[in-house]
N, CA, C and O atoms as a CHARMM CRD file, in Angstrom:
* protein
*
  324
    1    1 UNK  N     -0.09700  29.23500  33.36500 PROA 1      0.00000
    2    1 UNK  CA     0.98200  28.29600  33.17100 PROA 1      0.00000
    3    1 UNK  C      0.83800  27.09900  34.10900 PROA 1      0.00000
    4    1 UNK  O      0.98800  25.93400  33.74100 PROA 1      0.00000
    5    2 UNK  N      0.49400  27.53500  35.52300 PROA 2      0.00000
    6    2 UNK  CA     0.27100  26.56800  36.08700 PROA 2      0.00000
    7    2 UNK  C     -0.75700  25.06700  36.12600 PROA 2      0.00000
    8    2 UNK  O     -0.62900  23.99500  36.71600 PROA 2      0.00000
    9    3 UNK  N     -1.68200  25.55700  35.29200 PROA 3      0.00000
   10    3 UNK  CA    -2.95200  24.16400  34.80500 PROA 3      0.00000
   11    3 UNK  C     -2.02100  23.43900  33.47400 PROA 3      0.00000
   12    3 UNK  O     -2.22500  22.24600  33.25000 PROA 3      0.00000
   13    4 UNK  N     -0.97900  24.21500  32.59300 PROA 4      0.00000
   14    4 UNK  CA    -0.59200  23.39600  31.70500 PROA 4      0.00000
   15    4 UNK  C      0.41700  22.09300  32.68200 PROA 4      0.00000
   16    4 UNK  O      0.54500  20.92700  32.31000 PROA 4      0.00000
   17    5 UNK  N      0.76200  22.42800  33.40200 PROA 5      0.00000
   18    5 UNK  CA     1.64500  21.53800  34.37100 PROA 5      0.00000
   19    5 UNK  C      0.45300  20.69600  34.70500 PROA 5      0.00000
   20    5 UNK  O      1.01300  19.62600  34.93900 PROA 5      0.00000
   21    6 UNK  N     -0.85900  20.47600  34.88500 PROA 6      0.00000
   22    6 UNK  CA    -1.44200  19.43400  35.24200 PROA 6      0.00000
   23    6 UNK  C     -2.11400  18.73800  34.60600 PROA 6      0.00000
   24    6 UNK  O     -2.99100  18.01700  35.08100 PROA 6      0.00000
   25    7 UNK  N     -1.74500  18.85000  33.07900 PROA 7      0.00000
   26    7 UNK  CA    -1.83600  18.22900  32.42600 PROA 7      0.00000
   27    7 UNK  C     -1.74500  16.42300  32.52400 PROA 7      0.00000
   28    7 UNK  O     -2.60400  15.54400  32.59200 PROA 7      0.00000
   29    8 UNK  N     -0.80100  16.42300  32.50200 PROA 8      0.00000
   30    8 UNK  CA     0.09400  14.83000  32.72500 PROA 8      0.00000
   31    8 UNK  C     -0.88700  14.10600  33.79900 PROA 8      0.00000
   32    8 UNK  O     -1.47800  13.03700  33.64400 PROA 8      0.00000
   33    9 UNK  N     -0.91000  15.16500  35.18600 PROA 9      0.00000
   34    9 UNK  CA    -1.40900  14.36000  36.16800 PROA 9      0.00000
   35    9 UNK  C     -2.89200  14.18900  35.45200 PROA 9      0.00000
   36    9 UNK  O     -3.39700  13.09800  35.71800 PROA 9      0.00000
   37   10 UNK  N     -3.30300  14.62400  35.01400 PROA 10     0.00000
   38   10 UNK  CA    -4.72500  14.50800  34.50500 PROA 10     0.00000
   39   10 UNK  C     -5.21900  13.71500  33.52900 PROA 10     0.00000
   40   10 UNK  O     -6.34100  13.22800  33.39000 PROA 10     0.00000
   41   11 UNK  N     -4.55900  13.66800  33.08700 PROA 11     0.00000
   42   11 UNK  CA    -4.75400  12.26800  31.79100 PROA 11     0.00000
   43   11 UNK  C     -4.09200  11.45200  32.35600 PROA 11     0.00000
   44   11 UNK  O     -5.17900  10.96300  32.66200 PROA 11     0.00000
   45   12 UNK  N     -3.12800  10.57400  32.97100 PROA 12     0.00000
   46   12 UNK  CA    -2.82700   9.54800  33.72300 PROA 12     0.00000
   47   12 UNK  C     -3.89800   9.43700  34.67100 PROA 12     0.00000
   48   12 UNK  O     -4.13300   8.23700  34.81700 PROA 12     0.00000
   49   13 UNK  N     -4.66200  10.14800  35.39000 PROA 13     0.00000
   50   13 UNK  CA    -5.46500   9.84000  36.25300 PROA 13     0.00000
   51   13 UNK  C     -6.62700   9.28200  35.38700 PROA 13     0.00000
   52   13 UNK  O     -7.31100   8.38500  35.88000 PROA 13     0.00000
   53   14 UNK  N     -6.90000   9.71700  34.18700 PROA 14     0.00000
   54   14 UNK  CA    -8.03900   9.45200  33.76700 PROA 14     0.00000
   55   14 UNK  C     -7.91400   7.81300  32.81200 PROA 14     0.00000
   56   14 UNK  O     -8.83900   7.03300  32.58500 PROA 14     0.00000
   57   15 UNK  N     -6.96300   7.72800  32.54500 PROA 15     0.00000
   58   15 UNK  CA    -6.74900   6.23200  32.07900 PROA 15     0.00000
   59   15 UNK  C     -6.57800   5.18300  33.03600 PROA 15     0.00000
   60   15 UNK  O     -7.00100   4.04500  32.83800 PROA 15     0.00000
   61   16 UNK  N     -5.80000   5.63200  34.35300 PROA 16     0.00000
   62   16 UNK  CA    -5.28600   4.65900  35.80200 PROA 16     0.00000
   63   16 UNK  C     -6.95000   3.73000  35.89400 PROA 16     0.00000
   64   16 UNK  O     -7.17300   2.54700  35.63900 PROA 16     0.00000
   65   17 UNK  N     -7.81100   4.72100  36.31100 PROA 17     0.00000
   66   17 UNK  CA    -9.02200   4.87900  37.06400 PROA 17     0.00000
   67   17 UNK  C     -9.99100   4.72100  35.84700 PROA 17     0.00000
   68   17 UNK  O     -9.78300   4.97600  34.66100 PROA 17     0.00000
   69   18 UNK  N    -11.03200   4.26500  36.42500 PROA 18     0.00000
   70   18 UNK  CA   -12.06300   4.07300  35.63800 PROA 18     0.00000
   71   18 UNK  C    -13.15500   5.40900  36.10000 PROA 18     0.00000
   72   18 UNK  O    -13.20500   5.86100  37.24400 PROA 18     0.00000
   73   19 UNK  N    -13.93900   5.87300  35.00600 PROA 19     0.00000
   74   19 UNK  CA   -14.38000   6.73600  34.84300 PROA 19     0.00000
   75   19 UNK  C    -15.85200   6.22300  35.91900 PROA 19     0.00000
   76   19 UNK  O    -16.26200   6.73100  36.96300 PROA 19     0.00000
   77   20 UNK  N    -16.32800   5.10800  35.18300 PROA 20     0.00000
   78   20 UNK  CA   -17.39700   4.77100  35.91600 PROA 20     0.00000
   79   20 UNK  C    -17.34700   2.90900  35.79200 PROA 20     0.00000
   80   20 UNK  O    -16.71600   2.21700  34.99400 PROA 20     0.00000
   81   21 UNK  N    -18.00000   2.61800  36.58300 PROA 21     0.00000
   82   21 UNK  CA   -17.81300   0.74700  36.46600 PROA 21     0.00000
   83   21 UNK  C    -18.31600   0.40000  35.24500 PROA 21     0.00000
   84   21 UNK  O    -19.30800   0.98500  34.81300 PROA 21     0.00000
   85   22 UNK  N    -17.67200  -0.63400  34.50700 PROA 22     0.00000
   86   22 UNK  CA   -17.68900  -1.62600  33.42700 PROA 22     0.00000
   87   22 UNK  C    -17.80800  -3.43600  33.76100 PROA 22     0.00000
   88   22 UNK  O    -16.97500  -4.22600  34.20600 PROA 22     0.00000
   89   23 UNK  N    -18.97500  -3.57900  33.39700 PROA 23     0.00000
   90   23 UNK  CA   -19.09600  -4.77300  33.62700 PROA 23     0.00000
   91   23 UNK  C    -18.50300  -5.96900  32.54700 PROA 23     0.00000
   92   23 UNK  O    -19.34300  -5.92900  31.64800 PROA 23     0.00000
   93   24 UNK  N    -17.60000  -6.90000  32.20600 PROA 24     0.00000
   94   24 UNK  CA   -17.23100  -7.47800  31.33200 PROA 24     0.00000
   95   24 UNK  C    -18.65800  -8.49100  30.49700 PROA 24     0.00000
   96   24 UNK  O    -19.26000  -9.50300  30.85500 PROA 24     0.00000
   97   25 UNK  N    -18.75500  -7.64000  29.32500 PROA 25     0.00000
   98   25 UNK  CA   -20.48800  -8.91500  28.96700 PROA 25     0.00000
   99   25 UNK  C    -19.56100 -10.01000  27.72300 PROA 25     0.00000
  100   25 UNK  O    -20.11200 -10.88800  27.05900 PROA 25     0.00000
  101   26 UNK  N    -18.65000  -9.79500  27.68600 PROA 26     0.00000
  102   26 UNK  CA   -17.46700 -10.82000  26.63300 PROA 26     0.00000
  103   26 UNK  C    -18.54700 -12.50400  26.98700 PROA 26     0.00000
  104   26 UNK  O    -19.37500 -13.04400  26.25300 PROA 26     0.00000
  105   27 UNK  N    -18.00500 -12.95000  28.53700 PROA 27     0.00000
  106   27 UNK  CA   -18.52900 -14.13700  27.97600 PROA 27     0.00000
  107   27 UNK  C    -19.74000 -14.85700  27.88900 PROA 27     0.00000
  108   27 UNK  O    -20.03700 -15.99800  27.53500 PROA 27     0.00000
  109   28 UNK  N    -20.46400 -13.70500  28.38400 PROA 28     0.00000
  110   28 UNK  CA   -22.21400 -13.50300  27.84100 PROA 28     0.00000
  111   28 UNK  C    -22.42600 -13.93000  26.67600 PROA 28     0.00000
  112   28 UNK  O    -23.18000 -14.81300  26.26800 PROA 28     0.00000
  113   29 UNK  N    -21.42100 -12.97000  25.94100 PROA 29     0.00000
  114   29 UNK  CA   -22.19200 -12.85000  24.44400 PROA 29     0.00000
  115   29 UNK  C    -21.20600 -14.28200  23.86000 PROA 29     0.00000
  116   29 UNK  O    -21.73900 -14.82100  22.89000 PROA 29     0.00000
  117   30 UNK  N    -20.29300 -14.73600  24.17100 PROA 30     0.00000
  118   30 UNK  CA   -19.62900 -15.68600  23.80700 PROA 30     0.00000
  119   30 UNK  C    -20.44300 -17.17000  24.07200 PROA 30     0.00000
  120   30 UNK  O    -20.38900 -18.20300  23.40500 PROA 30     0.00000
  121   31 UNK  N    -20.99300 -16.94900  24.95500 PROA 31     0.00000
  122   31 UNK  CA   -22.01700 -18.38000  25.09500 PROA 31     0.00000
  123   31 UNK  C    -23.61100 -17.95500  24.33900 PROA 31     0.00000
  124   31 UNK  O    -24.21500 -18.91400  23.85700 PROA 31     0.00000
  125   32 UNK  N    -24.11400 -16.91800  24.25900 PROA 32     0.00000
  126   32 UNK  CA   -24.83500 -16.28500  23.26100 PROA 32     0.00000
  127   32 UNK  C    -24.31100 -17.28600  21.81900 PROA 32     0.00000
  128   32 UNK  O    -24.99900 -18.13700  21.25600 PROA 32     0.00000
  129   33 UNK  N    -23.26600 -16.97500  21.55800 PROA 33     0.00000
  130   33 UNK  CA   -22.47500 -16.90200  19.91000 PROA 33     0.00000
  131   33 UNK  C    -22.54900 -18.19500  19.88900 PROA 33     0.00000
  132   33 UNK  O    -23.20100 -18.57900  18.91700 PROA 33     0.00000
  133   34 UNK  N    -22.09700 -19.16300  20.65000 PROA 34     0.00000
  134   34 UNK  CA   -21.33700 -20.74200  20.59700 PROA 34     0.00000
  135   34 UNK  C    -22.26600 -21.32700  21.16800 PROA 34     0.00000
  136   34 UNK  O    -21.90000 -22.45900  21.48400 PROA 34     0.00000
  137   35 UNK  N    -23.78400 -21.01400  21.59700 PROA 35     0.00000
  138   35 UNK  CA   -24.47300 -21.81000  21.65700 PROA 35     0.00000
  139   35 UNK  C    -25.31800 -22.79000  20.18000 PROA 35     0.00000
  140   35 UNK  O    -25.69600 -22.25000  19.14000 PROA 35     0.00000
  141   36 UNK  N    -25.39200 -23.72700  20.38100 PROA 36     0.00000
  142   36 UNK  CA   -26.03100 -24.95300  19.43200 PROA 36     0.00000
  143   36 UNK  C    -27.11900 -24.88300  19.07200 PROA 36     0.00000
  144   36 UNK  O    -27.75900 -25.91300  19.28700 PROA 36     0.00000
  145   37 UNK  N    -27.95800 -23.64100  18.32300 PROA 37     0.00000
  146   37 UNK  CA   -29.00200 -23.91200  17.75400 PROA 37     0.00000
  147   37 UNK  C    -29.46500 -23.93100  16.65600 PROA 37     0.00000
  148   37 UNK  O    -30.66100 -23.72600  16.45100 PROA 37     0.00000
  149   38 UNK  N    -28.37100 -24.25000  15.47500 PROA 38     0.00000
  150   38 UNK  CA   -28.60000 -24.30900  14.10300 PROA 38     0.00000
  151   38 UNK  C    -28.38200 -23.17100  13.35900 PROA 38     0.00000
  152   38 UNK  O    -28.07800 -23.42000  12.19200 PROA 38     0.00000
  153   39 UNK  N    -28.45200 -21.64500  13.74100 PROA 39     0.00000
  154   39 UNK  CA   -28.30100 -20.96800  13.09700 PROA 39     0.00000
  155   39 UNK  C    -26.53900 -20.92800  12.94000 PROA 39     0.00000
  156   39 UNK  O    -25.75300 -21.41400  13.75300 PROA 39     0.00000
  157   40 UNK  N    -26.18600 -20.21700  11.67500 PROA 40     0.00000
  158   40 UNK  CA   -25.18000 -19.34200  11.23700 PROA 40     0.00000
  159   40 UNK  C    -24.28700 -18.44100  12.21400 PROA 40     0.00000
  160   40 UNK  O    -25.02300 -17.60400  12.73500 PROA 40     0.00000
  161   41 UNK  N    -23.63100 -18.37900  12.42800 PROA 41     0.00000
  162   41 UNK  CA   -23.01800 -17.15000  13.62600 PROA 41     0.00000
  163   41 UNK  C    -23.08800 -16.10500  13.11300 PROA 41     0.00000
  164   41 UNK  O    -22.72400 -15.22200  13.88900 PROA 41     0.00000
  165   42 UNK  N    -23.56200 -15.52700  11.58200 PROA 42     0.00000
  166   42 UNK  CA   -23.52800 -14.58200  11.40500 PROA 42     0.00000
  167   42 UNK  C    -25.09200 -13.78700  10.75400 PROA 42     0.00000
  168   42 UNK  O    -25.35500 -12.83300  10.02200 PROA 42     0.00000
  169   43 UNK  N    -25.79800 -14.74400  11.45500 PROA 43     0.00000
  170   43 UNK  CA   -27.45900 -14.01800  11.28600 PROA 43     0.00000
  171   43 UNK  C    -27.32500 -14.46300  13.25300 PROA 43     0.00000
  172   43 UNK  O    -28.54400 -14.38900  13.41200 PROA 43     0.00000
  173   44 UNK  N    -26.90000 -14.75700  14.41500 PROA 44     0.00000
  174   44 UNK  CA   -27.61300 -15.23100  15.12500 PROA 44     0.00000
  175   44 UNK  C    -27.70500 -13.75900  16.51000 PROA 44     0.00000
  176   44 UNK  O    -28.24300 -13.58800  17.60500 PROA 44     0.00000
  177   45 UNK  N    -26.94200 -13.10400  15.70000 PROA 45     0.00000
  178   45 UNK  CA   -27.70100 -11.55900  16.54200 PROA 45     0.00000
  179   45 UNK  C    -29.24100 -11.22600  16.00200 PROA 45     0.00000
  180   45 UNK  O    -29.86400 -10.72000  16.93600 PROA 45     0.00000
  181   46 UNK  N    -29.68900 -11.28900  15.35200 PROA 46     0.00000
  182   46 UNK  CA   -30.89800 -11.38500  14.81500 PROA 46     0.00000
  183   46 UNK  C    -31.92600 -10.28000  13.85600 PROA 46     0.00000
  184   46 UNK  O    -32.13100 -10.96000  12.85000 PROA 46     0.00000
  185   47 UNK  N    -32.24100  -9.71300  13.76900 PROA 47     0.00000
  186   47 UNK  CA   -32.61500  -8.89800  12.36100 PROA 47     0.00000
  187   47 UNK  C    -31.59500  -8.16600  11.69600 PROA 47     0.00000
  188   47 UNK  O    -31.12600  -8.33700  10.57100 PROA 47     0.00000
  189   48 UNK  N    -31.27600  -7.18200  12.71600 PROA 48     0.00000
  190   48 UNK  CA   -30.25600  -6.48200  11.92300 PROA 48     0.00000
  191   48 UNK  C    -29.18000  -7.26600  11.56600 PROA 48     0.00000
  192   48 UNK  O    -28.75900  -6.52200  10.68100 PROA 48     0.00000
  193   49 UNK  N    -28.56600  -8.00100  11.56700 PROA 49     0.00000
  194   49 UNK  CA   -27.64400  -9.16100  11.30500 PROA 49     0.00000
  195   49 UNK  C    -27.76700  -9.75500  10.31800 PROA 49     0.00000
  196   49 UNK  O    -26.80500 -10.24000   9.72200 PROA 49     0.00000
  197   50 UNK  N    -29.37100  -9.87900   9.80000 PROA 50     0.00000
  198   50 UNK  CA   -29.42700 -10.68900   8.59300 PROA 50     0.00000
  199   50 UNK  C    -29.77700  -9.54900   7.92200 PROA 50     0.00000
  200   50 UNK  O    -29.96400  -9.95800   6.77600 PROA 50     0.00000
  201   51 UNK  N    -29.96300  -8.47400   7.93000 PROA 51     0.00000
  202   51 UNK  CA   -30.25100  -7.43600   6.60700 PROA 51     0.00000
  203   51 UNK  C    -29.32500  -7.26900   6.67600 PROA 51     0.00000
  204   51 UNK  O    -29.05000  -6.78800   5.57600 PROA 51     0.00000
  205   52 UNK  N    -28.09000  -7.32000   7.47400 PROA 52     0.00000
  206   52 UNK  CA   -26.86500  -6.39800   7.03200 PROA 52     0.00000
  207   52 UNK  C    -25.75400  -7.51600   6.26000 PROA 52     0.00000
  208   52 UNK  O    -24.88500  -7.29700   5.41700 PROA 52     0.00000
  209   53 UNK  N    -26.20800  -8.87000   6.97400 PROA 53     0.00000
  210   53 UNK  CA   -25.85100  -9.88600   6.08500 PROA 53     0.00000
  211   53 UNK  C    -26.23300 -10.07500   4.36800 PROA 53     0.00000
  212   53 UNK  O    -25.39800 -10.40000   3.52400 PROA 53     0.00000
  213   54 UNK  N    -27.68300  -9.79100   4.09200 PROA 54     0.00000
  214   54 UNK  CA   -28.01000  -9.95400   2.89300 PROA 54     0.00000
  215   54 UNK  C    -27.73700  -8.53600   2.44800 PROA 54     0.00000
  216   54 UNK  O    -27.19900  -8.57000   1.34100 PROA 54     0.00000
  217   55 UNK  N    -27.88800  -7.40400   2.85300 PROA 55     0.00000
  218   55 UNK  CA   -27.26200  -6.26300   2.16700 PROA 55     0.00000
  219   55 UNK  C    -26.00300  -6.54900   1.17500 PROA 55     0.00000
  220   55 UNK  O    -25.85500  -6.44900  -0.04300 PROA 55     0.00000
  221   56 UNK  N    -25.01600  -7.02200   2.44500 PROA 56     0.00000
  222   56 UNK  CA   -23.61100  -7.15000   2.16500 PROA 56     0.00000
  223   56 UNK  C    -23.50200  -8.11600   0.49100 PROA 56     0.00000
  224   56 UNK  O    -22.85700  -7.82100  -0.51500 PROA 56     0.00000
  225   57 UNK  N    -24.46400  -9.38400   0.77000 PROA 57     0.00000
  226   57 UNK  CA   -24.24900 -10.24700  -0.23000 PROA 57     0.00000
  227   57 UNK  C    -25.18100  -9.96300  -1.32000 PROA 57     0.00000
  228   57 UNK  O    -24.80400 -10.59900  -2.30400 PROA 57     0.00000
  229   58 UNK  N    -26.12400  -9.35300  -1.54700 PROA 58     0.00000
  230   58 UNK  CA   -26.57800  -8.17900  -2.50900 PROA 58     0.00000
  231   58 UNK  C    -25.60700  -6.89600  -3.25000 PROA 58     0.00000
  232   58 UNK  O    -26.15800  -6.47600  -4.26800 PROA 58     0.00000
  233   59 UNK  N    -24.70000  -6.42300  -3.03300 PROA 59     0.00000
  234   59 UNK  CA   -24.07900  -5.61200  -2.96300 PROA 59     0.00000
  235   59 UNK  C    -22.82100  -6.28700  -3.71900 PROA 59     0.00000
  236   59 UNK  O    -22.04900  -5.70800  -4.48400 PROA 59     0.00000
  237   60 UNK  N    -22.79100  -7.64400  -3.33200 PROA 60     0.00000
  238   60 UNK  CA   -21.32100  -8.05200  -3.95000 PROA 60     0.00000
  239   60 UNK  C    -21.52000  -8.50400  -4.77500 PROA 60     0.00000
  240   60 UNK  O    -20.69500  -8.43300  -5.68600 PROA 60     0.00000
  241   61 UNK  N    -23.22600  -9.53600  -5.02100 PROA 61     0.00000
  242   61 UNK  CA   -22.96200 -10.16900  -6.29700 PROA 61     0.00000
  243   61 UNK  C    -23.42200  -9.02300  -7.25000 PROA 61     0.00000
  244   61 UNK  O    -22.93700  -8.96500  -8.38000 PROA 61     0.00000
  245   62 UNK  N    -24.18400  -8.26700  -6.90100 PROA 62     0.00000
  246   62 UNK  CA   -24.46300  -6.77800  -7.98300 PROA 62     0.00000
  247   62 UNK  C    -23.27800  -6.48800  -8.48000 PROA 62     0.00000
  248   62 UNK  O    -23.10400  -6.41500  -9.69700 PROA 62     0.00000
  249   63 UNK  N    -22.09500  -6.24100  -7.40000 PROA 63     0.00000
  250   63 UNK  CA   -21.04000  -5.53200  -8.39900 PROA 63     0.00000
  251   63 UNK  C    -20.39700  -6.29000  -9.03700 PROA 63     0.00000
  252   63 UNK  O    -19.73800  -5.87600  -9.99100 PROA 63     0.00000
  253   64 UNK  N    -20.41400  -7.94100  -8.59900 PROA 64     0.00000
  254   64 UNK  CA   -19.47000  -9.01900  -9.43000 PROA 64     0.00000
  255   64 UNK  C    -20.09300  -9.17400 -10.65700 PROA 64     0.00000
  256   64 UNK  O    -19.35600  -9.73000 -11.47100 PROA 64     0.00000
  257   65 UNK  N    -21.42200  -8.81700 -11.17000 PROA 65     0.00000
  258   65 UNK  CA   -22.23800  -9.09300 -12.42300 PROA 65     0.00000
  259   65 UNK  C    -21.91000  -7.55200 -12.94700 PROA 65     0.00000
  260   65 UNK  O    -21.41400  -7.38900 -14.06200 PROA 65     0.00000
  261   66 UNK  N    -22.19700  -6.50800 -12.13500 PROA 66     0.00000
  262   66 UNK  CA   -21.58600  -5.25900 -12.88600 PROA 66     0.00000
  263   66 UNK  C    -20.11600  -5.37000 -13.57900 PROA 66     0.00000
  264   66 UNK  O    -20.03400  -5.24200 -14.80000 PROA 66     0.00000
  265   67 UNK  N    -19.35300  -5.52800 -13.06100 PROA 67     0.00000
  266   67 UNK  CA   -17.84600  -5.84400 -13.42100 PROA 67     0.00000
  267   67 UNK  C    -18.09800  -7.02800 -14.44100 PROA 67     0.00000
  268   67 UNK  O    -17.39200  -6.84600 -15.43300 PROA 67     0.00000
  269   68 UNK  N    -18.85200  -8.16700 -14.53900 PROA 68     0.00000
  270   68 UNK  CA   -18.50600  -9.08200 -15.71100 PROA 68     0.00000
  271   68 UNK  C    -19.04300  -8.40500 -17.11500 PROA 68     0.00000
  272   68 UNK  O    -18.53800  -8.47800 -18.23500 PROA 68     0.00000
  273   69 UNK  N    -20.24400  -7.71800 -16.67900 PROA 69     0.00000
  274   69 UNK  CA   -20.77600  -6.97600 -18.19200 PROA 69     0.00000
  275   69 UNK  C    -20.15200  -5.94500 -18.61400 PROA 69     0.00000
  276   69 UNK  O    -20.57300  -5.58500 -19.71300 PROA 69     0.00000
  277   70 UNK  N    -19.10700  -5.15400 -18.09400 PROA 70     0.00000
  278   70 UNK  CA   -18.38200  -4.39700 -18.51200 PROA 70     0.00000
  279   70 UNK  C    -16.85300  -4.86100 -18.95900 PROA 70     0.00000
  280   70 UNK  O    -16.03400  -4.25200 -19.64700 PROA 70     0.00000
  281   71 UNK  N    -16.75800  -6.29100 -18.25500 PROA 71     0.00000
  282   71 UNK  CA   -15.36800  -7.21400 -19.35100 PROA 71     0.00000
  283   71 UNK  C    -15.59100  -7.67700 -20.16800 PROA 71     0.00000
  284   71 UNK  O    -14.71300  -8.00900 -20.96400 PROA 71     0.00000
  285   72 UNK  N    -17.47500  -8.03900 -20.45600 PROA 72     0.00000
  286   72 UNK  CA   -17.64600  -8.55100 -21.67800 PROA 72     0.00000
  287   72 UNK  C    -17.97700  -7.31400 -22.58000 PROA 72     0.00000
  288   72 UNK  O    -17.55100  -7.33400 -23.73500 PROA 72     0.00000
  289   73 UNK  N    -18.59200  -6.40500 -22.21300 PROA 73     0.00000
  290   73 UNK  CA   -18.78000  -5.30700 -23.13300 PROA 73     0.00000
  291   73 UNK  C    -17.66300  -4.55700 -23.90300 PROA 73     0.00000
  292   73 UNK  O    -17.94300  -4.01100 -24.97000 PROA 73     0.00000
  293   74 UNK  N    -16.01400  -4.49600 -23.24100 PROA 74     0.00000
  294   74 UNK  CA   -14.84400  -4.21300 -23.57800 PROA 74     0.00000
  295   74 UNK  C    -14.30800  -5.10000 -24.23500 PROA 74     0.00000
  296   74 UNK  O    -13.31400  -4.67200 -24.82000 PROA 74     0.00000
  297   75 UNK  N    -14.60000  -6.61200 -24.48600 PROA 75     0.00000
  298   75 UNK  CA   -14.18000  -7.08800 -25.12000 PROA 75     0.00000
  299   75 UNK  C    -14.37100  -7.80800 -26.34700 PROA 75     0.00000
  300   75 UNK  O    -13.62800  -8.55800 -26.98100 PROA 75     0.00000
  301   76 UNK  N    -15.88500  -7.28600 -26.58200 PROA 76     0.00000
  302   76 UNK  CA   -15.85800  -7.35000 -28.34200 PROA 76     0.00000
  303   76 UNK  C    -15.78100  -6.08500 -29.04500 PROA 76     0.00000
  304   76 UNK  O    -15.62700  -5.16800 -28.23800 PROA 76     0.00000
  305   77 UNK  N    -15.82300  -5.75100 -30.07600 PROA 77     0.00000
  306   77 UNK  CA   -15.62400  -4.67400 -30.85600 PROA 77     0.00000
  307   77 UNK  C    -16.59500  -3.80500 -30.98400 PROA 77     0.00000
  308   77 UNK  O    -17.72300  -4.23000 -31.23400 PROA 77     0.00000
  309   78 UNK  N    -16.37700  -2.50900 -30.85100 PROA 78     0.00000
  310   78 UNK  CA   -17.76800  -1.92700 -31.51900 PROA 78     0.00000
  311   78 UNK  C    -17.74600  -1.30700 -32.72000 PROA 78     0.00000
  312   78 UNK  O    -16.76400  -1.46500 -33.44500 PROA 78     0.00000
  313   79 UNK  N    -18.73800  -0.56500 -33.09300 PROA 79     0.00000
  314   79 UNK  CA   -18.84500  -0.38100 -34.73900 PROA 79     0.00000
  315   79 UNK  C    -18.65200   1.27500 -34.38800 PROA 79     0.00000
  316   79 UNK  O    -19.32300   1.96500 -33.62100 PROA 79     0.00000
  317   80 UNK  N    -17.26900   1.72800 -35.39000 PROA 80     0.00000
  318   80 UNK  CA   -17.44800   2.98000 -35.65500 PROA 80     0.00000
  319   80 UNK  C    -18.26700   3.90300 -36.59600 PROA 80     0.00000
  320   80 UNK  O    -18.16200   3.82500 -37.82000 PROA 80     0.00000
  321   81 UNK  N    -19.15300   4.85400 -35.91500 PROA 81     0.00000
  322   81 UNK  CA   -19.97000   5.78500 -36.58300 PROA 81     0.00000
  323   81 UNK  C    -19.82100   7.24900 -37.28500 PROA 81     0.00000
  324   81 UNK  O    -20.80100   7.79100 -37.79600 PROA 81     0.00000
C-alpha cells in the first residue's frame, strides 16, 4: 500500500525535472527552413522529402483520376444481359 502512495510524488517528479538534457535545435532548423536558396520548403529536407512529396502527389492525382472514371462510368447506361 505504501508505494501506491508514491505514486503522485513520482510522476510529478518526473515531469518537474528533466530526465536527461535537451538541447532546443527549433532555431537551427528554422534558419535551415528560411534560408534563400531557391528550393521549395517542402523538398528542402532533402531525399526523403521529395519521395514523400512525390509519393503524396502520385497518390492523389491516381485517386482523383480513379474517382473521375468511376463518375463517368456511373453515369452512362449500361446494357442489360
Amino acid at each position: 500500500m505504501n508505494h501506491l502512495l508514491k505514486v503522485p510524488v513520482l510522476a510529478r517528479r518526473a515531469f518537474s525535472t528533466p530526465a536527461r538534457r535537451l538541447t532546443n535545435k527549433v532555431p537551427e532548423a528554422q534558419k535551415f527552413f528560411q534560408a534563400d536558396n531557391g528550393l521549395p520548403v517542402h523538398i528542402k529536407g532533402g531525399t526523403g522529402d521529395v519521395v514523400l512529396y512525390r509519393a503524396t502527389m502520385t497518390l492523389t492525382l491516381g485517386g482523383a483520376m480513379y474517382s473521375v472514371y468511376w463518375l463517368v462510368f456511373a453515369s452512362f447506361p449500361h446494357k442489360k444481359e
